[in-house]
N, C-alpha and C positions, 0 to 999 in steps of 0.2 A: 021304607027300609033304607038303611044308611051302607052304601059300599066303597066311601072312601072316605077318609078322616082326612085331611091336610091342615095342620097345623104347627109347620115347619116353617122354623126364623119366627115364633111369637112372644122370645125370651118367656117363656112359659119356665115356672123354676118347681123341684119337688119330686114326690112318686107321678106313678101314672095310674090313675085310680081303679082296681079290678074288674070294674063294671065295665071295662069298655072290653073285655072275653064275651059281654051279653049281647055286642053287635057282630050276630054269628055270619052275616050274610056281608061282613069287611071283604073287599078285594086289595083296599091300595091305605098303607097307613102309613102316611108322612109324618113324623117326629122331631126330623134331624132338625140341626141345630139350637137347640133350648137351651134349658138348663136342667133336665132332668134327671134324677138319678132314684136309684133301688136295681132289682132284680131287673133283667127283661122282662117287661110287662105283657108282651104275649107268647102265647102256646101257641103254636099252627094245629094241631091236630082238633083244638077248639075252635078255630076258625077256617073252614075248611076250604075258604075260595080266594085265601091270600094268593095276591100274585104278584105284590111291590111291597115294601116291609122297609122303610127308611128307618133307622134308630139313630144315624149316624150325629158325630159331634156334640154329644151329650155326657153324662158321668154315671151312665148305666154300669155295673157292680156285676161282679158271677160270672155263672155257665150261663154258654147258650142254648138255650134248649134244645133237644135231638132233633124235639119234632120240625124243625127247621130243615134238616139236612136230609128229611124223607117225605117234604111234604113236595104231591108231584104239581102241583099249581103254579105254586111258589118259582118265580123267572127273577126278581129280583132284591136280592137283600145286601143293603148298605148298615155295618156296624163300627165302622172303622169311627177311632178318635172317643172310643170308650177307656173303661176301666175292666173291661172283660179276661176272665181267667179261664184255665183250662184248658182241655184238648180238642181237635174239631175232629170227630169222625167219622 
């Protein structure tokens, strides 16, 4: 079972493929610094034992999802150095 991804600084460039909402038992998903861009590639309320969520320095697009700002696991989320729109509520 896989509960951390770290795959930050691997000039990795592109989306971030859907399949990885299939690794439900993620705690810690490092991303930042790449090259990637699309949507925020996850949902918190699909992954229910986030508890570090790095996106940051990358050319992610959009909203951030809600389920972000209600997930009570969730301790710490890095977005800054996007392309991110909209309101935080």
């Amino acid at each position: 079972m896989v509960t951390a991804l770290n795959l930050a600084w691997r000039n990795l460039a592109g989306a971030v493929p859907d399949s990885i909402r299939n690794l439900t038992a993620l705690e810690v998903v490092l991303l930042g610094s790449n090259k990637l861009t699309g949507p925020v590639p996850l949902d918190a309320h699909m992954l229910p034992y986030l508890t570090e969520v790095d996106l940051s320095n990358n050319s992610f697009w959009g909203t951030v999802p809600a389920s972000f700002f209600t997930q009570p696991t969730l301790l710490r989320l890095c977005l800054n150095m996007n392309r991110l729109s909209g309101a935080i509520e």
